[in-house]
Phi, psi and omega in degrees: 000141168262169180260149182250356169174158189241141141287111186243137183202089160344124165203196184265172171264172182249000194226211173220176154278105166274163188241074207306300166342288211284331202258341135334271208303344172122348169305124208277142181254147178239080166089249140277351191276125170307140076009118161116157169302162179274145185231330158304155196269153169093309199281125203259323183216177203300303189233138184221137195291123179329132161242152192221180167197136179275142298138093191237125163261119144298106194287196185271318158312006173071020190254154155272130174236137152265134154209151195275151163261117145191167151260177176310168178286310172269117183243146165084026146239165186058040166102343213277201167292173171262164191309138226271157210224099192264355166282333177296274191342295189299266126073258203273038188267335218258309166315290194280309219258348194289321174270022129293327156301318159314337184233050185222116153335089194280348173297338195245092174311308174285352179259351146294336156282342181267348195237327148289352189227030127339123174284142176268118192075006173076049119217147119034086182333173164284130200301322158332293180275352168307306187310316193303300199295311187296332199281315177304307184303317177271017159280336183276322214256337185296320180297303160299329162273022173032049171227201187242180207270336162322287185335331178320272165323307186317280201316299186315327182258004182096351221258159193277150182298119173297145188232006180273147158263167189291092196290167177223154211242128173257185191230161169261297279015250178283302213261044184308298188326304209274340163259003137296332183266336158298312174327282178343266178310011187228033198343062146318151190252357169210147183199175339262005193090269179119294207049078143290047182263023189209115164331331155305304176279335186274325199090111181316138197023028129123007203289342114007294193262351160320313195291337185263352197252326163284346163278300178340268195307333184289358183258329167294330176303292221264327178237032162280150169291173135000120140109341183314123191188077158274134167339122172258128205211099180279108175265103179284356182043027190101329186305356175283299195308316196288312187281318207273323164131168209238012167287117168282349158301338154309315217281303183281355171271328157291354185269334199275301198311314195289339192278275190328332175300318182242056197315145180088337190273114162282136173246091147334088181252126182261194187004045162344328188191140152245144221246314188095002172190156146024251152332287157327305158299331181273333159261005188272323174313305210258357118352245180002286185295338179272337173318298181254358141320316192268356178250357156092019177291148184250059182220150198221101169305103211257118165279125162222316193278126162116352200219069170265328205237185185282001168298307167330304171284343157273322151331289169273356167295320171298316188279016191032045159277037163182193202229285198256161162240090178307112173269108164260089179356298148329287210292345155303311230054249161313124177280358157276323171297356175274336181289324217281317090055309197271292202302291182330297232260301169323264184012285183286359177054053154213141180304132183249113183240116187277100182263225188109223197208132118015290189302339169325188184220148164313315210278302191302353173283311200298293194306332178281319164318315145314328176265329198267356184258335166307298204280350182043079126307129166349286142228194145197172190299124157253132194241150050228185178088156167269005166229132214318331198265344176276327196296285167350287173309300168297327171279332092026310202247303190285340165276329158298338177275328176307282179330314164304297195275007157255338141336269173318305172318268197310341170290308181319305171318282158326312187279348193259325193258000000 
C-alpha cells in the first residue's frame, strides 16, 4: 500500500536543549535558566525549549500514522548532530524524504526505511528524521496488518512474540530529592539517574555524589515497600574523569568504593569519563570493565556519549567496552536500527538499555516501548520529560497494554490450535 500525501506539524520537545560544553565549563544557574554564553555551536543561548516536527503518512483508507522528529538534550555534543533546527528540517523533509514516501510499499517496514532514508548528496540524512519518519512508518505497516507495532519488530526480525516486561528506568532531573521518593513509592525498577553534570553536583573528589548515592539507598530502605529492591543507576557526564583524572584505574577504583558503599545494591554508572573521541572511549571503557570484572565488583559500566548511531554501538558492544549501552533512540536513528541495536548487544552478551532524551514525545516514548518490548531489551527510559509521573506513567501504560494484547491473541491462539 502507498501513501497518498504527507503531514508536516511543528511541535514541541518535552524538555529543553542544553549546551553541554558551556554548563561543563561552570556556567551557574539563576533559577532554571543557564547564566553565561553558549559555547556549542548553533546554540543562541546555554538552555533552549525543546522543539519536534511530526511527521503524518495518509494512508490510502484516509487513516494518519504519526511520528515525531527531535533531538537529544545535549545536541552537538559527544559526536551527536547538531541542535535540531525545525524549519531546516521540514525544509529537506519536504524536498528529499516526502516523494520518498511517496513512492514506497509502507506494508514491508525494512525495506520501506531502507529505501527512505538512502543518502542524499552522499550523506546520511540527519538521525532526527530518520527517527521521526521510521516511527510513521511502522505505525503504518502495524495498521495495515491490524497488529501492533511490536508484532511488527517481530515479524521483520524473526523474533519469537514476547511475553516478558521491560524493567523501566526513570530520571530526576533537577528535583533529585522530592523525584526519589516517587520513584521509591512507584516501586520503580532502576532509579534515579542524578543529573550529575557539574562539579557542583560531582563534588571535590566526587564526595557530593557520594553522598547522594547513600542516601538513595538509605531512603529507599526507609519508605520502598516489602521486597523492594531496585537497580541503582547513576549518570555521571564525564564526571569521574573530570574530577577524579581520566587514568582507568582511578577511574575503576572510584566506582568500586561508590559499589562498597551501598552493599546489596546493583550500581550502575553511566558515562563515568569522556574520552574526546570514540576510538578512545572504547578503549579506555574496556579498560574500566576488565578492571572491575576482574576484581568481581557488582557496578556496571554504562556507555552513552561517544557511543551514538549502530555502527558505534557495535564497536563497543564487540570490545566489551561496557557491561550495558545505553541506544539513544535520537541519536540512532531509524527506530528499527534501535531493534537491529538491542540483538547486537545480546549477541555480544552486553546489556541493552533502550535510552533516548528528555526532549522526546509521547508518540517516540510509544513507539520505543515497542521496539524495546520486541527486542526483550535490558531495560529502557521512561520519557519523555524530567519529571517521574508523566514519563512513567506513558511508558508504563503503553507496555501493559501492549502486553495485555500479545497476551490475549496468543491466549486466542492457543484455544484455536
Amino acid at each position: 500500500m502507498q501513501i497518498k500525501d504527507v503531514l508536516l506539524a511543528p511541535g514541541y520537545g518535552s524538555f529543553f536543549y542544553d549546551d553541554q560544553a558551556a554548563i561543563r565549563a561552570g556556567a551557574s544557574q539563576d533559577g532554571f535558566v543557564y547564566v553565561g554564553e553558549p559555547v556549542t555551536p548553533d546554540f543562541e543561548s546555554i538552555r533552549v525549549p525543546a522543539s519536534s516536527l511530526s511527521v503524518g503518512l495518509i494512508l490510502a483508507d484516509d487513516t494518519v500514522v504519526w511520528g515525531d522528529m527531535m533531538s537529544v538534550q545535549y545536541s552537538g555534543a559527544g559526536g551527536r548532530d547538531p541542535l535540531f533546527e525545525t524549519t531546516q528540517i521540514a525544509d529537506l523533509t519536504s524536498r528529499v524524504v516526502v516523494p520518498r514516501l511517496l513512492d514506497v510499499d509502507v506494508s514491508h517496514y525494512l525495506h520501506a526505511c531502507a529505501k527512505v532514508f538512502e543518502p542524499f548528496e552522499h550523506k546520511r540524512l540527519p538521525l532526527a528524521v530518520e527517527y521521526g519518519v521510521s516511527q510513521a512508518l511502522l505505525r503504518a505497516a502495524a495498521h495495515l496488518q491490524r497488529t501492533t507495532m511490536a508484532e511488527i519488530v517481530c515479524s521483520e526480525f524473526n523474533l519469537p512474540v514476547p511475553t516478558r516486561r521491560v524493567p523501566i528506568y526513570c530520571q530526576s532531573g533537577d528535583a533529585r530529592e522530592i523525584n526519589v521518593d516517587k520513584m521509591i513509592l512507584k516501586a520503580v525498577d532502576v532509579l534515579p539517574h542524578g543529573l550529575i553534570n557539574s562539579r557542583q553536583k560531582f563534588g571535590v573528589d566526587g564526595q557530593t555524589f557520594m553522598e547522594f548515592v547513600t542516601w538513595v539507598a538509605t531512603r529507599t530502605r526507609q519508605i520502598g515497600g516489602p521486597g523492594y529492591h531496585p537497580v541503582l543507576h547513576f549518570d555521571l557526564y564525564g564526571w569521574i574523569g573530570q574530577e577524579i583524572g581520566q587514568e582507568p584505574p582511578s577511574i575503576a577504583d572510584f566506582i568500586c568504593t561508590v559499589a562498597d558503599t551501598v552493599p546489596g545494591f546493583t550500581i550502575n554508572i553511566e558515562s563515568p569519563a569522556d574520552f574526546g573521541s570514540t576510538q578512545a572511549q572504547i578503549e579506555n571503557y574496556a579498560r574500566i570493565v576488565s578492571i572491575l570484572d576482574n576484581r568481581g565488583s557488582s557496578a556496571r559500566i554504562v556507555v552513552d556519549e561517544r557511543c551514538n548511531t549502530l555502527e558505534d554501538i557495535r564497536r563497543f558492544a564487540e570490545a566489551k567496552a561496557a557491561h550495558m549501552v545505553q541506544i539513544k533512540t535520537p541519536d540512532v536513528g531509524s527506530i528499527a536500527d534501535t531493534a537491529r541495536a538491542v540483538l547486537l548487544c545480546k549477541e555480544n552478551k552486553v546489556g541493552a538499555y533502550v535510552g533516548g532524551s528528555c526532549t522526546e514525545t509521547d508518540l517516540s516514548s510509544q513507539a520505543s516501548v515497542h521496539v524495546s518490548v520486541a527486542t526483550q531489551a535490558d531495560m529502557m527510559l521512561a520519557k519523555p520529560g524530567m519529571g517521574v509521573d508523566e514519563a512513567f506513567s506513558i511508558v508504563g501504560n503503553e507496555q501493559n497494554r501492549l502486553l495485555a494484547m500479545l497476551n490475549r491473541r496468543r491466549t486466542r491462539n492457543e484455544n484455536i490450535g
